[in-house]
MDTraj code that builds the backbone (N, CA, C; nanometers):
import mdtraj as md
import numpy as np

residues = "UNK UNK UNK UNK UNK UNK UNK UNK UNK UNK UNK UNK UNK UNK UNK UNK UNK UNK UNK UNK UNK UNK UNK UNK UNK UNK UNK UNK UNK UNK UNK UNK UNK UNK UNK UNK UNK UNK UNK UNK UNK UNK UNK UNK UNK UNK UNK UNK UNK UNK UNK UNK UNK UNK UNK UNK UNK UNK UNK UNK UNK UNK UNK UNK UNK UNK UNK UNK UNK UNK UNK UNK UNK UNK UNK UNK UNK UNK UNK UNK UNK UNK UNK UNK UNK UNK UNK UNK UNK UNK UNK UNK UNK UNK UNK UNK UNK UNK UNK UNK UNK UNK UNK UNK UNK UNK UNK UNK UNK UNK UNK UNK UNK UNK UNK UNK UNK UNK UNK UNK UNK UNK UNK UNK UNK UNK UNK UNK UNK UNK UNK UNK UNK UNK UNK UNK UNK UNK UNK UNK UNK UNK UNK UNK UNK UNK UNK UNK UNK UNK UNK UNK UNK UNK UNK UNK UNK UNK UNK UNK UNK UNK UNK UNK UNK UNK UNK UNK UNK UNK UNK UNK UNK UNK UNK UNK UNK UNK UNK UNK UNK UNK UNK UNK UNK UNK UNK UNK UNK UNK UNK UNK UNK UNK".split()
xyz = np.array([
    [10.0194, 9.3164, 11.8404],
    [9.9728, 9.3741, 11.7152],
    [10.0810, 9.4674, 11.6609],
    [10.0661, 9.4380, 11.5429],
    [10.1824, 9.5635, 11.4705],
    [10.1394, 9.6989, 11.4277],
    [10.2575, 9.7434, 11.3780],
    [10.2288, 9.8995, 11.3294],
    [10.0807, 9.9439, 11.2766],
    [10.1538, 9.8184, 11.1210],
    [10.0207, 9.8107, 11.0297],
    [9.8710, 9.7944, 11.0768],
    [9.8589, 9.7247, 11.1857],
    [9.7528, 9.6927, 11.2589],
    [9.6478, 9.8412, 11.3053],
    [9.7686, 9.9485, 11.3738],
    [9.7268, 10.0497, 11.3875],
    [9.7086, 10.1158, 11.3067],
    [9.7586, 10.1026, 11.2030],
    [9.7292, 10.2508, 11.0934],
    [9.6300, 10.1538, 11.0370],
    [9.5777, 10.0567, 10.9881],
    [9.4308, 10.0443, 10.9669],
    [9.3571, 10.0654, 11.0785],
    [9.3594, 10.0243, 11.1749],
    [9.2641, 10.0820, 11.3367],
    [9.2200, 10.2303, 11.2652],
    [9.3297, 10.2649, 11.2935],
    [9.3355, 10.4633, 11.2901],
    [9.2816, 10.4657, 11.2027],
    [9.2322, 10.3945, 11.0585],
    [9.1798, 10.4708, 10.9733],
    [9.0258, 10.3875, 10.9963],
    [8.9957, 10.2633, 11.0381],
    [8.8861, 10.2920, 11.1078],
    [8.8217, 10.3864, 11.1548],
    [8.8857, 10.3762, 11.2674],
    [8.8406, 10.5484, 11.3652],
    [8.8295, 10.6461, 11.3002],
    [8.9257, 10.6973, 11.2319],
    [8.8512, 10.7953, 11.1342],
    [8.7370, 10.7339, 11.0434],
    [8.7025, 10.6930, 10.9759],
    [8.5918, 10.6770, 10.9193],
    [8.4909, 10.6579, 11.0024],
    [8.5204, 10.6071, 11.1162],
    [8.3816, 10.5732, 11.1981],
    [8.3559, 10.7257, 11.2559],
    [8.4382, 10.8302, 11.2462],
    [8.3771, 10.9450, 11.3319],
    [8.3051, 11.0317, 11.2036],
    [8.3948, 11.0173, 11.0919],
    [8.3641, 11.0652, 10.9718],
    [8.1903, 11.0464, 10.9466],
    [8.1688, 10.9292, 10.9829],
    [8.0411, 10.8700, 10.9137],
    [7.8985, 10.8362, 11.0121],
    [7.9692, 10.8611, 11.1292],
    [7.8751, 10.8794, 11.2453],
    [7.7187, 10.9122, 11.2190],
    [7.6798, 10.8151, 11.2374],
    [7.5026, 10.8787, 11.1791],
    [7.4735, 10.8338, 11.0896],
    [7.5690, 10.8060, 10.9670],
    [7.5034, 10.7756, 10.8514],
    [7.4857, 10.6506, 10.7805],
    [7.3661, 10.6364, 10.7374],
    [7.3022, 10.4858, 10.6939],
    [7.3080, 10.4734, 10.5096],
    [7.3540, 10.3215, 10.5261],
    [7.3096, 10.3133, 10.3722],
    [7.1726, 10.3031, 10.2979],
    [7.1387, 10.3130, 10.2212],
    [7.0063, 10.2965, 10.1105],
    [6.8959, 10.1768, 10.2031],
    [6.9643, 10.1019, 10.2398],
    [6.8940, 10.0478, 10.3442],
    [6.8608, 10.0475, 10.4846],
    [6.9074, 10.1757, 10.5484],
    [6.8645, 10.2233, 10.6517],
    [6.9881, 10.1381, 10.7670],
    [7.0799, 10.1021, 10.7437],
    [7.1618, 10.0617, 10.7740],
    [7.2652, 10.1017, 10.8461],
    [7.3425, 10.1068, 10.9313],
    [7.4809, 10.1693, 10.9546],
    [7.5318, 10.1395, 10.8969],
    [7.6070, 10.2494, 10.8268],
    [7.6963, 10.2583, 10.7184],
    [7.8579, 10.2231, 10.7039],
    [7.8885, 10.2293, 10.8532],
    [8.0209, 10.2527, 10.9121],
    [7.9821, 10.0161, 10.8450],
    [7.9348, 9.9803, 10.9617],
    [7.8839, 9.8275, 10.9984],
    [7.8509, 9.7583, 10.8280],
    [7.7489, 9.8396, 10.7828],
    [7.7272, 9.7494, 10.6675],
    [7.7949, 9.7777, 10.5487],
    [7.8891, 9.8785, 10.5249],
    [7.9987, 9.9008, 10.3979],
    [8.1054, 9.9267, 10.4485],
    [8.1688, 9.9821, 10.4675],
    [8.3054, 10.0358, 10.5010],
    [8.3638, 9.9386, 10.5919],
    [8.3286, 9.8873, 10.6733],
    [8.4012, 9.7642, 10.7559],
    [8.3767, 9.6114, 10.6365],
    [8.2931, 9.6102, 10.5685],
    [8.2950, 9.5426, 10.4746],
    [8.4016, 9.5609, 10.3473],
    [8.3686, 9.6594, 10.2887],
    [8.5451, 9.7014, 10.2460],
    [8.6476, 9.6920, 10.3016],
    [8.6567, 9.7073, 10.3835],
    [8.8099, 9.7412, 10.4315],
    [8.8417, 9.6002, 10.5243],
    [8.7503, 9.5435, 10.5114],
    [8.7655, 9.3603, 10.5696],
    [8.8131, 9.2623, 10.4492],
    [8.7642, 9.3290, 10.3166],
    [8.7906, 9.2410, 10.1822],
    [8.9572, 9.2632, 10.1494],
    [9.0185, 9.3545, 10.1944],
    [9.1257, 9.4368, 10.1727],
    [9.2543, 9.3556, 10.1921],
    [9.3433, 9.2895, 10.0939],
    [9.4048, 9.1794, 10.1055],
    [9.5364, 9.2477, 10.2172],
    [9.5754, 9.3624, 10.1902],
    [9.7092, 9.4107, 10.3113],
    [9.6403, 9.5655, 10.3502],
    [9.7603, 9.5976, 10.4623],
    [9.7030, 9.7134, 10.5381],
    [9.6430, 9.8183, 10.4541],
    [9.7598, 9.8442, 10.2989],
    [9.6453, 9.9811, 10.2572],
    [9.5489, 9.9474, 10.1735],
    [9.5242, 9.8642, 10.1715],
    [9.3754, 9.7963, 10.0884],
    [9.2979, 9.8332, 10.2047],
    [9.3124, 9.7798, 10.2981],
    [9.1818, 9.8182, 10.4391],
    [9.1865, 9.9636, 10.4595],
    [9.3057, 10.0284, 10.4459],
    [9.3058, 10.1787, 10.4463],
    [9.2678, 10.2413, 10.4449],
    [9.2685, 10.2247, 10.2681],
    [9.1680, 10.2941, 10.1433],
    [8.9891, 10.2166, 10.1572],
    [9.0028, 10.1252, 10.2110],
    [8.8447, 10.0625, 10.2184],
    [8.7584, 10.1365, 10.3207],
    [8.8578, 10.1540, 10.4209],
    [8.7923, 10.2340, 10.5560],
    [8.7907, 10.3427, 10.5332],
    [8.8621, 10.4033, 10.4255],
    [8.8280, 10.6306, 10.3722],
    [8.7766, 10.6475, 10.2513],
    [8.8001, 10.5392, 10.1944],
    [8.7491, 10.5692, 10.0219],
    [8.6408, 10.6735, 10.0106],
    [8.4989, 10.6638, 10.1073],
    [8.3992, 10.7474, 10.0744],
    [8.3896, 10.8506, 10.1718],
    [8.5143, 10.9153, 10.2356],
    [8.4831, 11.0339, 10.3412],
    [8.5122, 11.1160, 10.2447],
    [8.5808, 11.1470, 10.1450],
    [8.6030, 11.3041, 10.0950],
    [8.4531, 11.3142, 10.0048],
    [8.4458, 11.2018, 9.9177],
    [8.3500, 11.1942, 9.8465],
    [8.1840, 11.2231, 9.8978],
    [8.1547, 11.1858, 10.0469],
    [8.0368, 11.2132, 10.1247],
    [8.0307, 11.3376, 10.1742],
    [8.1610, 11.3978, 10.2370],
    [8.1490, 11.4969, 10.4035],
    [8.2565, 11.5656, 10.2859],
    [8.2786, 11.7651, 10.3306],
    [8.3054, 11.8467, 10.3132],
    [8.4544, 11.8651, 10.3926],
    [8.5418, 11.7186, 10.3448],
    [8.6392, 11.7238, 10.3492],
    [8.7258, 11.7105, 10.2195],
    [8.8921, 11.7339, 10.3144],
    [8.9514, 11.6764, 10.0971],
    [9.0023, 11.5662, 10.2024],
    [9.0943, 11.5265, 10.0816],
    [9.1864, 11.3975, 10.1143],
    [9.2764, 11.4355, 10.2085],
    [9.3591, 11.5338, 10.1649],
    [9.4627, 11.6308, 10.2817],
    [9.3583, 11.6058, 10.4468],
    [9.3095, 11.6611, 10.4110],
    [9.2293, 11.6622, 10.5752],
    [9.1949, 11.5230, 10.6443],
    [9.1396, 11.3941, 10.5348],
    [9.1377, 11.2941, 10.5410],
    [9.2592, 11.2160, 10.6164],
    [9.3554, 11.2622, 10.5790],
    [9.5392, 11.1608, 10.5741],
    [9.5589, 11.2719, 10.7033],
    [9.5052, 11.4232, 10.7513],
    [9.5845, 11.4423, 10.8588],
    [9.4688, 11.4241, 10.9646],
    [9.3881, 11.3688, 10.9834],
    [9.2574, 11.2729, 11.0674],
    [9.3556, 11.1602, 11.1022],
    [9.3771, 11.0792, 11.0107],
    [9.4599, 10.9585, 11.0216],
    [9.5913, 10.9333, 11.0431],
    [9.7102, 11.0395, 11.0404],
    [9.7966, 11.0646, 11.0913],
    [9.7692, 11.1028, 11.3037],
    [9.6483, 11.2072, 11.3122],
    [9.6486, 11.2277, 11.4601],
    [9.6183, 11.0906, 11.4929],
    [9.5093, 10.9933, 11.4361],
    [9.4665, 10.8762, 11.4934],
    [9.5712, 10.7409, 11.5153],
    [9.7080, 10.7708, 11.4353],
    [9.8145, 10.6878, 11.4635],
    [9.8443, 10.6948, 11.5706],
    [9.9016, 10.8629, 11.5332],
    [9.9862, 10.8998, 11.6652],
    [9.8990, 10.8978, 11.8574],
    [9.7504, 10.8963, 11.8330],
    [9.7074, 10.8810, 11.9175],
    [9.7129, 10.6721, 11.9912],
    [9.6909, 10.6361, 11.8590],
    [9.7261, 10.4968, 11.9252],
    [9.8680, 10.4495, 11.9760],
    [9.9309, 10.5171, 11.8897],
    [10.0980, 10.4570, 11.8856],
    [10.1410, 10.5201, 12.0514],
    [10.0273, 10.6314, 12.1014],
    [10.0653, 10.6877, 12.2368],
    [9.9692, 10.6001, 12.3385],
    [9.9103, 10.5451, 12.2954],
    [9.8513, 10.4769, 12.3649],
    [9.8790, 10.3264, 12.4321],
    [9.8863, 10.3527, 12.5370],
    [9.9567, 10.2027, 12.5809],
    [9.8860, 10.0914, 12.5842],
    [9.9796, 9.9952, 12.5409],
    [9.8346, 9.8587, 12.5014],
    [9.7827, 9.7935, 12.6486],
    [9.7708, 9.8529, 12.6919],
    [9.6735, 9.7626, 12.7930],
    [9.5826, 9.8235, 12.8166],
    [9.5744, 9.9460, 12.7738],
    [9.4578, 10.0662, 12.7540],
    [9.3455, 10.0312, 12.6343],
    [9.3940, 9.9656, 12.5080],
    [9.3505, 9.9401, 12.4314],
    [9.2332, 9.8875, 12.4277],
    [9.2035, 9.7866, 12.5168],
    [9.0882, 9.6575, 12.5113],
    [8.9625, 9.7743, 12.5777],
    [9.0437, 9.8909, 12.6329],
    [8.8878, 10.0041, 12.7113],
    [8.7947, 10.0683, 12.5779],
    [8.8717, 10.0723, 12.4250],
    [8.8652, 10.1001, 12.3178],
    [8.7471, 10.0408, 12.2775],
    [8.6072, 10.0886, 12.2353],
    [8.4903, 10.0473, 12.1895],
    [8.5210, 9.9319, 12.0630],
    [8.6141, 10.0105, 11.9435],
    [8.6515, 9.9398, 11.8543],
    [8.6922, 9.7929, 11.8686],
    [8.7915, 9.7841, 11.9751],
    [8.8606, 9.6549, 11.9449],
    [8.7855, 9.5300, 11.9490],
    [8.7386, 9.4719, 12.0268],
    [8.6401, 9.3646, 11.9992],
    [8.5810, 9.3588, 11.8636],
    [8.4955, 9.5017, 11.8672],
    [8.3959, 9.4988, 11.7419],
    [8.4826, 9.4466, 11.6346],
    [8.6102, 9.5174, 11.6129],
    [8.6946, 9.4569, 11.4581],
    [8.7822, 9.4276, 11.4767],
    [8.8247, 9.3386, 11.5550],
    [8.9310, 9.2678, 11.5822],
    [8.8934, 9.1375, 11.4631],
    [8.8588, 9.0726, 11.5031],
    [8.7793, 8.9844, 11.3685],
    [8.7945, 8.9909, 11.2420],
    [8.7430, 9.1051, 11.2363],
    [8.7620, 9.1355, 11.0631],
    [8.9393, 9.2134, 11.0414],
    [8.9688, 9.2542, 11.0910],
    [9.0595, 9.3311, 11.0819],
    [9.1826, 9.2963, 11.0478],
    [9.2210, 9.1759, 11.1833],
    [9.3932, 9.0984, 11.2036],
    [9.3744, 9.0181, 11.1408],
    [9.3358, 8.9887, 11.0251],
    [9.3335, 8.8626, 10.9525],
    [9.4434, 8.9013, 10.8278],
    [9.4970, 8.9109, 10.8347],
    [9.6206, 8.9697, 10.7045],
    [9.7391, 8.9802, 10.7563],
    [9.8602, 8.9587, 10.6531],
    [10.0032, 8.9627, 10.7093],
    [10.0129, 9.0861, 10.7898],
    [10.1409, 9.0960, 10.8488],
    [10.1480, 9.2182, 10.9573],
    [10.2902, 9.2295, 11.0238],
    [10.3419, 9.3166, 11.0061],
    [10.5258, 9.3310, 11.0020],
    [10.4817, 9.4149, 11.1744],
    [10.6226, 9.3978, 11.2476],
    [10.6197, 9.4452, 11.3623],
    [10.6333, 9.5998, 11.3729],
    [10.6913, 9.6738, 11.3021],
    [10.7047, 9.8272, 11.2971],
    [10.7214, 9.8541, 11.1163],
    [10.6492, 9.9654, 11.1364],
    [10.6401, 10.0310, 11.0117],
    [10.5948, 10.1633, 11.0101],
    [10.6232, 10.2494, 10.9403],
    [10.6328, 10.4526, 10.9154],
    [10.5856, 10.4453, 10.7997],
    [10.4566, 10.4801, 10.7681],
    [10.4208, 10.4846, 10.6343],
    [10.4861, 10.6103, 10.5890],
    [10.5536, 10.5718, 10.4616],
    [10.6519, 10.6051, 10.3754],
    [10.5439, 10.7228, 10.2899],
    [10.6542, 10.8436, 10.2529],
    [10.5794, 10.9628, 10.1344],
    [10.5732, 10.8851, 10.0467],
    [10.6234, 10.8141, 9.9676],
    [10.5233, 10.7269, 9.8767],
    [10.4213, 10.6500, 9.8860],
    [10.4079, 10.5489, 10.0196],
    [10.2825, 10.4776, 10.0260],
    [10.1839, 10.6536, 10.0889],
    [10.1814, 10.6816, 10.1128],
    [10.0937, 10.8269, 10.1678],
    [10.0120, 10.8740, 10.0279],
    [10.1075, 10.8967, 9.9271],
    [10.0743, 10.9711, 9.7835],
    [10.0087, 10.8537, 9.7353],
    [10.0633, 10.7193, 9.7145],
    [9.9531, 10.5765, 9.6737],
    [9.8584, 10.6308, 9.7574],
    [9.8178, 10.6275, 9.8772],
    [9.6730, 10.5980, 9.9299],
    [9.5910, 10.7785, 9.9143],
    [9.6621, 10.8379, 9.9165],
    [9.5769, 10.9516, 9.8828],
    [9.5285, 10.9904, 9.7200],
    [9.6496, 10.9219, 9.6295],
    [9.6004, 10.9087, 9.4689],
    [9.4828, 10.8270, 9.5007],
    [9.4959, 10.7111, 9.5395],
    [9.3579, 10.6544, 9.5286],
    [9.2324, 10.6887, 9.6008],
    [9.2730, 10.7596, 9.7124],
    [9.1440, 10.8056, 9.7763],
    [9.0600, 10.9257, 9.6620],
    [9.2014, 10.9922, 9.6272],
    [9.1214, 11.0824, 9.4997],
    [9.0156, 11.0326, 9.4135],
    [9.1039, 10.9114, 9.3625],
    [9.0227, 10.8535, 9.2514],
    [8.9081, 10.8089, 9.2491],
    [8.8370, 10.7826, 9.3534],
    [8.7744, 10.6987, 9.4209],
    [8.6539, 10.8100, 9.4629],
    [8.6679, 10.9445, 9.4594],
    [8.5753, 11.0133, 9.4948],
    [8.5372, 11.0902, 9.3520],
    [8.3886, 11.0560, 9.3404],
    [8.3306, 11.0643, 9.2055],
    [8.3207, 11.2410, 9.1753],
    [8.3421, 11.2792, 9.2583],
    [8.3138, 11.4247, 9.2330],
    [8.4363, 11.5036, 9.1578],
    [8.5560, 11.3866, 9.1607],
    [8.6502, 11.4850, 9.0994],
    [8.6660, 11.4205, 8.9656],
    [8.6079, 11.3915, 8.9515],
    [8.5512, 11.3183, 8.7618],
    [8.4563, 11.3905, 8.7036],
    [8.4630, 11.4425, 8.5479],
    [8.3679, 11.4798, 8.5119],
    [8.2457, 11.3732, 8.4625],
    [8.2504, 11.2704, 8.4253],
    [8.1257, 11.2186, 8.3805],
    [8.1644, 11.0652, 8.4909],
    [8.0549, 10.9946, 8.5356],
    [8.0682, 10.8453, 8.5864],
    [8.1437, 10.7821, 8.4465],
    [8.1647, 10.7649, 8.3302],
    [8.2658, 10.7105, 8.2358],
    [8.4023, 10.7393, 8.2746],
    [8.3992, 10.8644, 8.2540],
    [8.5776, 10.8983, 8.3164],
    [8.6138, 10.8580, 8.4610],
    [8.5708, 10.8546, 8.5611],
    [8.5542, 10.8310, 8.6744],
    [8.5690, 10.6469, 8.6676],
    [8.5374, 10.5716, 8.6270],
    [8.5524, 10.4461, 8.5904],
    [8.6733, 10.4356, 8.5005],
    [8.7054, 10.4616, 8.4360],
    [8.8532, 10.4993, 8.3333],
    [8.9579, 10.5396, 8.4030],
    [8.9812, 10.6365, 8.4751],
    [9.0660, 10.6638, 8.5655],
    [9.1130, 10.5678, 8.7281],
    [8.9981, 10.5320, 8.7612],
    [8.9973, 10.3937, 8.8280],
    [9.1005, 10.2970, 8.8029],
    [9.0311, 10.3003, 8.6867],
    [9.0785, 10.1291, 8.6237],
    [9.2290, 10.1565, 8.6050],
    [9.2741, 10.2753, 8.6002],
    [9.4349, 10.2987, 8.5588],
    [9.5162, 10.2657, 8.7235],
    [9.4828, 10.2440, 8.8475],
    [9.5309, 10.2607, 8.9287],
    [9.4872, 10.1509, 9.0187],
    [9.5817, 10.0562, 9.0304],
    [9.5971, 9.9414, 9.0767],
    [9.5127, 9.9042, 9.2329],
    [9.5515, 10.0109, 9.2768],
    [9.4864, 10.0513, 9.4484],
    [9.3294, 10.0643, 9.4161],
    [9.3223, 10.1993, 9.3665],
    [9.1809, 10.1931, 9.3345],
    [9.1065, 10.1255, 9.3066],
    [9.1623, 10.0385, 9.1616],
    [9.0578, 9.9522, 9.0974],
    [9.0388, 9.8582, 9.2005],
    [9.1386, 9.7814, 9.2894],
    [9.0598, 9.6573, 9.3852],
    [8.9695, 9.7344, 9.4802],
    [8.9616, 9.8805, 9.5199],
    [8.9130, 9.9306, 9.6588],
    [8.7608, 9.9331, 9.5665],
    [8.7600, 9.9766, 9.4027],
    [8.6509, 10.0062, 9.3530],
    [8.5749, 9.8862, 9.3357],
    [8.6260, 9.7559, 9.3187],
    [8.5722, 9.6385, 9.3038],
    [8.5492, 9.5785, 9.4502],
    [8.5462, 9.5927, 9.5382],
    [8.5267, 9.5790, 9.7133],
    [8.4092, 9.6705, 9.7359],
    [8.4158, 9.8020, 9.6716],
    [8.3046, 9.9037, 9.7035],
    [8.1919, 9.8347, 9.6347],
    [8.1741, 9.8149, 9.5089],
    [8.1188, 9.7595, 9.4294],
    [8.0734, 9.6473, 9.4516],
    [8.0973, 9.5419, 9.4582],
    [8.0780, 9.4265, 9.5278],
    [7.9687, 9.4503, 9.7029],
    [8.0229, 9.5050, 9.7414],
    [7.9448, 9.5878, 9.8801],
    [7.8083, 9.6558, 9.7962],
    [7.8262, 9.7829, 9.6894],
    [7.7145, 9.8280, 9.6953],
    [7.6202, 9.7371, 9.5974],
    [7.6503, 9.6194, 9.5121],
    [7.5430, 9.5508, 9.4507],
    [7.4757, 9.4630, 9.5482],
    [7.5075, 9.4593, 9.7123],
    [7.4535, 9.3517, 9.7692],
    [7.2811, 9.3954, 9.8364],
    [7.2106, 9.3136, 9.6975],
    [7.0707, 9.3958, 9.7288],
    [6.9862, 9.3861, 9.8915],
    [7.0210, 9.2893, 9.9416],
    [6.9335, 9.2274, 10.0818],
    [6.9819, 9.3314, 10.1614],
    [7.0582, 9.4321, 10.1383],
    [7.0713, 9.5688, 10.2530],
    [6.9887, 9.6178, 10.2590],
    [6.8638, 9.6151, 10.1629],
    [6.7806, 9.7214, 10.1126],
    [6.6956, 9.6070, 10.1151],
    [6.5366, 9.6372, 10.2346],
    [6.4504, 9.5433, 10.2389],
    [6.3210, 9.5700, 10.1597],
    [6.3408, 9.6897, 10.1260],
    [6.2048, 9.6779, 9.9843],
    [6.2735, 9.7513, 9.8641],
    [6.3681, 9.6948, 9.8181],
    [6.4484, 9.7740, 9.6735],
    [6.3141, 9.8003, 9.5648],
    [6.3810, 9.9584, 9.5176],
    [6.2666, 10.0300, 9.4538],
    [6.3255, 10.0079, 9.2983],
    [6.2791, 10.0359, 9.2207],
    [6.2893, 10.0261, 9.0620],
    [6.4631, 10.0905, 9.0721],
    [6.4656, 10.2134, 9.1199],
    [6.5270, 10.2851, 9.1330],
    [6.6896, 10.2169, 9.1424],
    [6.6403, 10.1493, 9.2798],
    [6.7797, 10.0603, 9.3066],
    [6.8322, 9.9185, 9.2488],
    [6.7165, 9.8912, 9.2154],
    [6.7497, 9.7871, 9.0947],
    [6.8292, 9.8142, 8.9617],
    [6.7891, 9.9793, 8.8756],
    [6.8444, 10.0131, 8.8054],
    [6.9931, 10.0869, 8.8758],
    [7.0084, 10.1088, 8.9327],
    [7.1864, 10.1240, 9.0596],
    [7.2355, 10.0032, 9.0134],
    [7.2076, 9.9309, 9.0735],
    [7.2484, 9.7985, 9.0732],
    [7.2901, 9.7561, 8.9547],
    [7.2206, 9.7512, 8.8509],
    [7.2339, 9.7433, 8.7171],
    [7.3776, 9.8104, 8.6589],
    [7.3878, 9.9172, 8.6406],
    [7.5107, 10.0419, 8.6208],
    [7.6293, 9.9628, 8.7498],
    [7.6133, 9.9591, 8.8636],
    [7.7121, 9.9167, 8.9467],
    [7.8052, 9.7655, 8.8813],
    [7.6883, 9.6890, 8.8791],
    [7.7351, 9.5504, 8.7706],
    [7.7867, 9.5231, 8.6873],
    [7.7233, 9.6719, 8.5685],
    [7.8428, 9.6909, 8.4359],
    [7.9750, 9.7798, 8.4947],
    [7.9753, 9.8642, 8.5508],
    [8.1222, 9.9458, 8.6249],
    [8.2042, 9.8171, 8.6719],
    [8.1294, 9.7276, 8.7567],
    [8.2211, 9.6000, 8.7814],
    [8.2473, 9.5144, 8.6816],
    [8.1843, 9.4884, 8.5964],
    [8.2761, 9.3577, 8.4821],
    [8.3928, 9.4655, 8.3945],
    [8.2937, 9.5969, 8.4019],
    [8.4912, 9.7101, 8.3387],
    [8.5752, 9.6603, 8.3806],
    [8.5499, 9.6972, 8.5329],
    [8.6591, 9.7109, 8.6319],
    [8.7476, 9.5324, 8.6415],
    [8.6571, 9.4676, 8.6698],
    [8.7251, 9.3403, 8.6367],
    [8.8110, 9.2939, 8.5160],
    [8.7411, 9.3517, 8.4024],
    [8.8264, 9.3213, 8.2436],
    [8.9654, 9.4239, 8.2939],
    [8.9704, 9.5624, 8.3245],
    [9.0870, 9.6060, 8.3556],
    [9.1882, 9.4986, 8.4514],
    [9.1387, 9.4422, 8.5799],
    [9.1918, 9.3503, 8.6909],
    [9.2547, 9.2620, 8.5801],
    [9.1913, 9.2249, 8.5297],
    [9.2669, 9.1030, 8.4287],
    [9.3466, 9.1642, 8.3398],
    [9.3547, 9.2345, 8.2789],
    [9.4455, 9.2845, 8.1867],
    [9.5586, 9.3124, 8.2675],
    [9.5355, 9.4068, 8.3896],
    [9.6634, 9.4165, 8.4669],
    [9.7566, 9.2956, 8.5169],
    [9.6861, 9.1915, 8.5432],
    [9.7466, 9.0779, 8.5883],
    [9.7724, 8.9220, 8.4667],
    [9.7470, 9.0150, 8.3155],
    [9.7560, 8.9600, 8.2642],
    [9.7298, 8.7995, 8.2850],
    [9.5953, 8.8032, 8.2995],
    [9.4934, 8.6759, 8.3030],
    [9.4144, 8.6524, 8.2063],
])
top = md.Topology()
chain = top.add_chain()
for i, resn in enumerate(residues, 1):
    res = top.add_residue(resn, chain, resSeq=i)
    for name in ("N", "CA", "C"):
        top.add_atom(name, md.element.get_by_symbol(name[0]), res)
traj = md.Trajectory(xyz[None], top)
C-alpha cells in the first residue's frame, strides 16, 4: 500500500474517533452509513480525504486546524507503524474494500498546497461558516474539491431508506438537498464545460 493509502486511512481514523457514537437521522452509524460512503465515492486520495472530514468541524467543537493536526498525528502514527502490525488494526478489513480502489503512487508528503486545497474545502463545506444555506451553496460551487465532496455528501444525504419511517420533515430535507444538488451539478458542468 502507498503513502496515499495512509493519509486516507489516517483520515478515516480520524473521523471515526471524531464521530464515535454518532448516528444519522436514521439511527444509523454515521461513521458506516455516510462518511465511509463519501469518502468511498471519492475518485483520488483527497476526494476520500475531504469525504472522511468534511463534517467534523461542522458537527464537534473543532476547527479545521485541529482537524489537519488529528490527521497529520494519524499519518505519522501509521507511517510508524510497521506493516505487519497493520492487519491487528480494527479498520483494515472493514475498509480495505472501499478504500484501495483508486490510483495510488508509492510515496508521497502532502504538499502546503494540497494541505490549504483540503482545508479550503473542509472550510467550505462546514455550513456554519456561511451566512445563509444560499451563500453556503455559492461558495461551494466556486471550489472544485468541494463541489464533488458536496455532491457525494448530497447524494449520501438524499438516500431516503436510511431513515425507516421518514417524517414530513425529512421528506421536505430531502427536497432542499435535491435542489442544492441540481445547483451544484449545473456548476459541475459549467466547470467542465459540458
Amino acid at each position: 500500500m502507498g503513502y496515499m493509502t495512509k493519509i486516507v486511512y489516517a483520515a478515516g481514523l480520524v473521523a471515526q474517533k471524531l464521530h464515535n457514537g454518532q448516528t444519522d437521522k436514521g439511527g444509523n452509524d454515521y461513521f458506516e452509513s455516510h462518511l465511509l460512503k463519501v469518502a468511498s465515492s471519492g475518485y483520488d486520495w483527497k476526494e476520500k480525504v475531504v469525504g472522511f472530514l468534511h463534517d467534523a468541524s461542522e458537527d464537534y467543537n473543532v476547527t479545521v486546524e485541529d482537524v489537519m493536526n488529528l490527521l497529520d498525528k494519524e499519518i505519522s502514527r501509521l507511517l510508524n507503524n510497521p506493516i505487519e502490525n497493520w492487519w491487528e488494526e480494527d479498520w483494515w478489513e472493514d475498509w480495505m474494500e472501499d478504500i484501495d480502489k483508486y490510483p495510488c503512487e508509492t510515496t508521497h508528503v502532502i504538499t502546503n498546497e494540497e494541505r490549504d486545497e483540503i482545508k479550503t474545502a473542509l472550510t467550505l463545506l462546514n455550513h456554519h461558516t456561511a451566512s445563509s444555506r444560499e451563500e453556503y451553496i455559492n461558495r461551494i460551487s466556486r471550489n472544485f474539491l468541494a463541489l464533488k465532496i458536496k455532491l457525494q455528501d448530497l447524494e449520501s444525504n438524499i438516500d431516503i431508506s436510511r431513515i425507516q419511517k421518514p417524517t414530513e420533515k425529512d421528506y421536505a430535507r430531502i427536497e432542499r438537498y435535491k435542489k442544492e444538488y441540481h445547483i451544484l451539478m449545473e456548476a459541475l458542468r459549467n466547470r467542465l464545460n459540458i
